[in-house]
N, C-alpha and C positions, 0 to 999 in steps of 0.2 A: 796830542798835537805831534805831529812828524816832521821834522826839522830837514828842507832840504839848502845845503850850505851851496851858494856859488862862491868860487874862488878866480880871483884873473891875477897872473904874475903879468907886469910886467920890465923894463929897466928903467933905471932911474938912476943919471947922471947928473951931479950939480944941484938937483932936483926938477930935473929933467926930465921927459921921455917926447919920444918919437912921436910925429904926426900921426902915425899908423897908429899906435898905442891910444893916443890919444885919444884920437876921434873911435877908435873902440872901446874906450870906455866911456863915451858918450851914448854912444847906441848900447852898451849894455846897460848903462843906468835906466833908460828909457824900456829897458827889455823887464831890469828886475822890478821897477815898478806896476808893471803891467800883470808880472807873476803871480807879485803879493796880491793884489788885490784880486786874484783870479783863485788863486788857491788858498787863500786863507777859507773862506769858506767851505771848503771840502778837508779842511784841519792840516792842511800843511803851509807851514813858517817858511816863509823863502831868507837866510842868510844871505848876506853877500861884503864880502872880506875881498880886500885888494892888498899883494903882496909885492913890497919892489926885490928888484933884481940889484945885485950887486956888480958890478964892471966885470969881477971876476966870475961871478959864476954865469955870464952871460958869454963869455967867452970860451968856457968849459960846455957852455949847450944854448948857443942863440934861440933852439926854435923853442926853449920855454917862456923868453918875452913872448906875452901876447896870447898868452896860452888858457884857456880858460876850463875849468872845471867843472861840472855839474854833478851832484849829487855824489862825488866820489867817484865821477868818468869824466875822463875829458869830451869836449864838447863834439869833436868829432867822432866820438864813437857813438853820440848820439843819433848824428845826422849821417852816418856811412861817409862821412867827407874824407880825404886826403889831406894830408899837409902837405908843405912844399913851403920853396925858401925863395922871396925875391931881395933881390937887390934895396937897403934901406937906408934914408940921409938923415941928417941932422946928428941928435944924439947918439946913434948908434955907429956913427963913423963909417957909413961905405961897407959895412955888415950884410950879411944878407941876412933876411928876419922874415918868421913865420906867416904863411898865408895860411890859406883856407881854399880847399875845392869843392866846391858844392853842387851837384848835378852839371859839372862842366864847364862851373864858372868859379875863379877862381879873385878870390876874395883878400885883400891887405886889412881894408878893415872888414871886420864880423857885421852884418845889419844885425839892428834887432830884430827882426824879422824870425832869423837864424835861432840865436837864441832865445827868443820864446819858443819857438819850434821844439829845441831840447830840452829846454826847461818843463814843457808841456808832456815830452815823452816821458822824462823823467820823473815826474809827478805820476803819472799811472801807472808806471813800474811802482813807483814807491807806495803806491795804493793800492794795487793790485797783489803787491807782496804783502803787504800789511793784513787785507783782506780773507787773503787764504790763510793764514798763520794764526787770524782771528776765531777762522771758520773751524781750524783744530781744534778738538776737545784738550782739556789740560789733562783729562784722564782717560785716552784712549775711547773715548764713546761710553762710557760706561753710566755718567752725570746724568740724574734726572731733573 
């Protein structure tokens, strides 16, 4: 079985976070559901760990709230998106805090959509590597 881990940072004041945060990690719960049950039958375990942010280290790097992880990429390197920073209320105080640009449209919260998208690509990287490394002899071709 091939383990692939989602991770989502995001802050957490008071025990707190942001509408934006929020409501993204509604659509990602709805995304890693959709995963498991999609990849477990081709033997890979979908993780999914949520990490909070600390006052201070959100301060030292806003655009890691909201930032999401796939398989040891973040999630915009799965989909070519851009990051970018709007203006954010509530818990984050008038911060500006991490979007998402996705073919031109530019995203506060992540859809699911999104994320099963990279969750999807990242699964057949992780299969496709898996694959060839399998196809290797252990001993150069030599094995009968």
């Amino acid at each position: 079985m091939k383990i692939m881990p989602i991770v989502w940072y995001r802050l957490v004041k008071a025990g707190e976070t942001c509408v934006r945060c929020g409501e993204t990690h509604q659509e990602l719960e709805k995304a890693v559901v959709k995963l498991k049950s999609s990849l477990l039958p081709l033997g890979v375990e979908v993780t999914f760990e949520t990490k909070e942010l600390t006052e201070e280290e959100f301060k030292i790097n806003p655009s890691k709230s909201n930032e999401v992880w796939i398989a040891d990429k973040p999630v915009e390197e799965w989909l070519g998106a851009q990051v970018g920073m709007t203006p954010c209320s509530s818990v984050c105080t008038g911060s500006s805090c991490r979007t998402l640009e996705v073919d031109g449209n530019t995203h506060e919260t992540i859809p699911e959509e999104l994320f099963v998208k990279a969750g999807l690509k990242a699964a057949s990287e992780l299969l496709t590597s898996e694959s060839s490394f399998a196809s290797k002899s252990c001993c150069g071709g030599s094995c009968n």
